[in-house]
C-alpha positions in Angstrom: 0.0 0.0 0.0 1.4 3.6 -0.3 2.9 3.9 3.3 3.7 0.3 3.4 2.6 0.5 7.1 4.4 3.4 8.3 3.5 7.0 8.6 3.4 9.8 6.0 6.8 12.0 7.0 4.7 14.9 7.3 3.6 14.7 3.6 -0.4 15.6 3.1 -0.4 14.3 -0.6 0.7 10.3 1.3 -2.4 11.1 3.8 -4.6 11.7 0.9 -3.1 8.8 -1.1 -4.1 6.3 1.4 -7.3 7.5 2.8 -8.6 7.3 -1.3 -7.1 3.4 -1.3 -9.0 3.1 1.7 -12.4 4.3 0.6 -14.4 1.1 0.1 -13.2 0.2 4.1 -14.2 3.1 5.4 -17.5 3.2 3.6 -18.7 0.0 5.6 -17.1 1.0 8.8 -19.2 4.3 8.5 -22.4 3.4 6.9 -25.2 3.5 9.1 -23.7 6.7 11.4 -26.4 9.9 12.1 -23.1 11.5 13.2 -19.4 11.3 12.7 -16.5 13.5 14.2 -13.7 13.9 12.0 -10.6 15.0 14.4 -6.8 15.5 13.7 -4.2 17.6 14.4 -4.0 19.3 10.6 -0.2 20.6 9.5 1.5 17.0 9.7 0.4 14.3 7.1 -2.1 12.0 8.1 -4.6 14.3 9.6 -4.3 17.4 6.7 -4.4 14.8 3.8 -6.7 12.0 4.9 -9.4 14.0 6.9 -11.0 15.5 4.0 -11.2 11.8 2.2 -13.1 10.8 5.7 -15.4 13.2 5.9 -16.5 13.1 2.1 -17.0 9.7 3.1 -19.2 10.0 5.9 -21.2 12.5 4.2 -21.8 10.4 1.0 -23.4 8.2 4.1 -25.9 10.3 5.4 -24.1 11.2 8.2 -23.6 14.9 9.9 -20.3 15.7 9.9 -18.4 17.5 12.4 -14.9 18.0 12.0 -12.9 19.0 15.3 -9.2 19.6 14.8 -6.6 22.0 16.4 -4.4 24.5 14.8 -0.7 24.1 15.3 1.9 26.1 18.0 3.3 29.1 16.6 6.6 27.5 17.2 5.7 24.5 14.9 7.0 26.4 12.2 5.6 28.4 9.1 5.7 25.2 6.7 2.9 23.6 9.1 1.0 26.1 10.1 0.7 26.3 5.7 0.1 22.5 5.6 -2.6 22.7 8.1 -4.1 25.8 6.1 -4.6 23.5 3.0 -5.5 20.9 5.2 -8.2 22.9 6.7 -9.8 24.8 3.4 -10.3 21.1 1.7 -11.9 20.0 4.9 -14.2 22.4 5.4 -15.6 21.9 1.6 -16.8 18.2 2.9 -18.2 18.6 7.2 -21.4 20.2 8.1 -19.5 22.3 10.7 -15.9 22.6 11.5 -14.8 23.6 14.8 -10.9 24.9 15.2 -8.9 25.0 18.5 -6.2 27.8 18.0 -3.6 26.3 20.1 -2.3 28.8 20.3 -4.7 29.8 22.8 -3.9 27.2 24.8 -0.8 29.9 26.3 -3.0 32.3 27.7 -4.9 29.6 29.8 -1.8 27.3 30.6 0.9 27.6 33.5 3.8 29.7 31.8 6.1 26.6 33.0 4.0 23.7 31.2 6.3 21.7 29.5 6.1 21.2 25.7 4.7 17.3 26.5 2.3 19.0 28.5 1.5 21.1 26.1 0.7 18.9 23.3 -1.5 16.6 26.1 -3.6 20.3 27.0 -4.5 20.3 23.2 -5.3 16.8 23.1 -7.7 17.5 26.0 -9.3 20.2 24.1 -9.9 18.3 21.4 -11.4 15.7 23.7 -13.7 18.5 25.4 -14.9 19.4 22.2 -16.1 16.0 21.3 -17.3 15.0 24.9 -19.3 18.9 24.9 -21.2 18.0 22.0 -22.0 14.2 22.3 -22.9 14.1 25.5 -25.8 16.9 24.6 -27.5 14.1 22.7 -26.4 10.6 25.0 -26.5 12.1 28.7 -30.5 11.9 29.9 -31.7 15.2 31.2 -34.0 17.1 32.6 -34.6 18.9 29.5 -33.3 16.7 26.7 -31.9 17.8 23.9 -31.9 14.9 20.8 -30.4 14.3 17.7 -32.6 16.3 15.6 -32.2 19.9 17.8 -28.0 19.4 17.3 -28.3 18.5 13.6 -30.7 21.5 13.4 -27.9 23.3 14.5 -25.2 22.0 13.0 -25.9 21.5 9.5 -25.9 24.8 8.4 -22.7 24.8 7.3 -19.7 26.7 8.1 -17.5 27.1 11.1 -18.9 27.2 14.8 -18.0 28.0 17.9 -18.2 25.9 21.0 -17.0 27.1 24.6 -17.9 25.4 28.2 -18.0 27.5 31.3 -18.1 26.9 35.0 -19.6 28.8 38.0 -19.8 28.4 41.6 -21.3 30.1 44.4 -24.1 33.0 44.3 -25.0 33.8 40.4 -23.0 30.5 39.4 -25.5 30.3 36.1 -24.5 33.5 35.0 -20.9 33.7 35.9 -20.3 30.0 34.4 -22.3 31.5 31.1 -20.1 34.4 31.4 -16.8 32.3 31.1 -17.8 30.2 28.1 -18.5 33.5 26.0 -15.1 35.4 27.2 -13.2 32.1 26.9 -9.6 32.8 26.0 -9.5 29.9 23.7 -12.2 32.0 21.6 -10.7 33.6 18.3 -14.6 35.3 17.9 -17.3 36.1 19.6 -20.5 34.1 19.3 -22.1 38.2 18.1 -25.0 37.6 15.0 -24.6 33.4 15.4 -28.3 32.4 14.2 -28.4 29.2 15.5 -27.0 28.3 19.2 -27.2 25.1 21.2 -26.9 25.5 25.3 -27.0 23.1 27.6 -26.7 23.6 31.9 -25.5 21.2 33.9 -26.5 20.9 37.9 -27.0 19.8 41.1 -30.6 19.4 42.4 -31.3 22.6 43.3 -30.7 24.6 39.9 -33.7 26.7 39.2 -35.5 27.6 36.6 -34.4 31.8 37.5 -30.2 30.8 36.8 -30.9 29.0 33.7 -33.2 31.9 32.3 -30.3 34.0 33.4 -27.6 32.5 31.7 -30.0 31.7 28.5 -30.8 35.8 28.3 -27.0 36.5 28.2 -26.1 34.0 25.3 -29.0 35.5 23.5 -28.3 39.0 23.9 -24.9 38.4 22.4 -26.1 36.5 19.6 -28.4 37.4 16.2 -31.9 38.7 17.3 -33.6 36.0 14.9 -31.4 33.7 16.9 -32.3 29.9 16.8 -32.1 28.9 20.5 -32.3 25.1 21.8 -31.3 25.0 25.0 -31.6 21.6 26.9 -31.1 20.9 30.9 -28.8 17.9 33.0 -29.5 17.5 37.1 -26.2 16.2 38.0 -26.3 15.6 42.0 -22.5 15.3 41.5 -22.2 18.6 40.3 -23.1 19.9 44.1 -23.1 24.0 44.0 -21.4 24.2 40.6 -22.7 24.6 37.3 -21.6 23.6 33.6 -22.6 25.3 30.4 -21.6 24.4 27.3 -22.4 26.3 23.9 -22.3 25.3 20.4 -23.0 28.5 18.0 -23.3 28.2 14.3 -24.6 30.6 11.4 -22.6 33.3 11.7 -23.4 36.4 9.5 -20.3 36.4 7.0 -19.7 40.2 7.1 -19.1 41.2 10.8 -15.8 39.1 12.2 -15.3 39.4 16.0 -11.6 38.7 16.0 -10.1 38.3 19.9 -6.7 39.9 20.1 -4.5 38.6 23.1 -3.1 40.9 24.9 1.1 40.0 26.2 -0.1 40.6 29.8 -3.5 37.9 28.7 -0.7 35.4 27.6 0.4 35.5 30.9 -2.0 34.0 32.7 -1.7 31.0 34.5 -4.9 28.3 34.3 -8.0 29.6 36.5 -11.1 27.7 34.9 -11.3 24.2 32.9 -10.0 24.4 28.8 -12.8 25.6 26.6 -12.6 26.0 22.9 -14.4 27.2 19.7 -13.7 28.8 16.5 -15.6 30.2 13.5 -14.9 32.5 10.6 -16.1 35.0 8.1 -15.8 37.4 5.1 -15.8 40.6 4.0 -19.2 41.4 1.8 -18.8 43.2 -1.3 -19.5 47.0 -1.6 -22.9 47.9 -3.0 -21.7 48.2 -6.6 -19.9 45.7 -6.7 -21.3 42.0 -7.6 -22.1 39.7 -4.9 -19.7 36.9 -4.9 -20.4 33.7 -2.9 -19.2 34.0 0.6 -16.0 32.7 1.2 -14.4 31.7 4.6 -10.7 32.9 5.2 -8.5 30.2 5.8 -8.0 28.8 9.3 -3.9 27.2 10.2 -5.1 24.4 12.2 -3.0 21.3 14.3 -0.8 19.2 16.4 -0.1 15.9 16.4 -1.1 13.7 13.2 -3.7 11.6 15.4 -4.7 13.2 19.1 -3.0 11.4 22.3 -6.3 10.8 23.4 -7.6 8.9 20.5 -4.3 6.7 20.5 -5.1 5.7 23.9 -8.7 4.4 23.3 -7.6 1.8 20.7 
């Protein structure tokens, strides 16, 4: 076969080469799937060349598609971060939404001593988070249960989305925790004029019905005011006084880009609330006279490591 069992060396066209050999496998292993993650780290040569093979795949099966994948360390190097570009603008032609984790990001949450092994493990986690965040809306019973069909509502839009968790404690702990997901660091947007926005709040026995319609009035005060809100409900007795919400955003106007800027004293910052992540993007919008070309997403530099730590350790 074309990597005779080994890896790629960092070569996207290899990745390609063998996910297209591959096609008839992965066409039975995914037939039958409502939903299918696609994750990698993108810049190397497995994930950026094989990933966009998978997903055409899956969607050829009927499946919605949501690719996850992380965008590579500054000090990776200009040839990946160019790698996981491509990687990243042929993806995005074949998922219903494609989230990105800047790891970049990952400095202004992490201890400024964390070790590069460390490092690579945070993003690993992120991707993980993202995953668990948006499965477990669907598989974990609720109190207010949110199903298949409200997340593919969601979700198959198109585009990029934006997906953050947030936690709170103590007096206004629904609001804070909502609070933290939107002003996440690991946000390269803001969730402003998303049209469609899954939330879900996670508690002990004694979260009311007043915190969750405080948190859902912040999320949709920031977002469109035609926003599509599904917002679903978890009684956790672990949970005890905390509370956990996670937001998926999607449908993002394509001519008003909320770009995050980190500040040198932002970068700083050790670690004070669990990894969240998201991404999105958008474009300009032409100038009344001119013609109205189809909206085009600017490219994303997305990645890590070929295949995530924490999908290694599950096989």
């Amino acid at each position: 076969r074309v990597t005779r069992g080994l890896g790629t060396g960092g070569k996207p066209e290899l990745g390609t080469r063998a996910a297209e050999e591959s096609v008839e496998e992965l066409h039975k292993m995914l037939r039958g799937s409502d939903m299918v993650f696609v994750t990698a780290g993108m810049g190397g040569g497995t994930g950026t060349g094989a990933t966009p093979i998978i997903a055409q795949v899956a969607r050829e099966e009927g499946a919605l598609t949501i690719g996850v994948v992380t965008k590579p360390f500054g000090f990776e190097g200009s040839h990946r971060m160019r790698a996981a570009e491509m990687g990243i603008e042929q993806l995005k032609e074949h998922v219903d939404t494609l989230i990105v984790i800047p790891n970049d990001r990952l400095l202004a949450t992490a201890d400024r001593r964390l070790s590069l092994l460390d490092s690579f493990k945070l993003a690993d986690e992120v991707l993980h988070q993202g995953i668990q965040g948006i499965s477990e809306l669907i598989t974990v019973p609720g109190l207010i249960n949110l199903d298949f069909a409200d997340v593919r509502a969601i979700m198959s839009v198109g585009g990029a989305a934006l997906m953050a968790v947030g936690h709170g404690t103590g007096e206004d702990r629904a609001r804070l925790a909502a609070e933290q997901a939107l002003s996440s660091h690991l946000l390269d947007i803001s969730i402003d004029g998303a049209r469609g926005i899954l939330f879900n709040v996670t508690g002990g026995s004694n979260l009311s019905l007043y915190e969750i319609n405080q948190a859902a009035s912040l999320i949709r005060d920031t977002a469109h005011p035609d926003v599509n809100l599904i917002f679903g409900a978890v009684i956790d007795e672990s949970m005890q006084d905390e509370v956990r919400i996670t937001v998926i955003a999607t449908g993002f106007d394509h001519h008003a880009p909320m770009v995050r800027q980190i500040s040198r004293s932002e970068s700083r910052l050790p670690a004070q609330a669990p990894v969240r992540e998201a991404m999105r993007s958008a474009a300009a919008p032409p100038t009344p006279t001119q013609k109205q070309p189809k909206a085009q997403e600017p490219t994303f530099r997305v990645n890590d490591l070929d295949i995530p730590a924490f999908l290694r350790k599950k096989k």
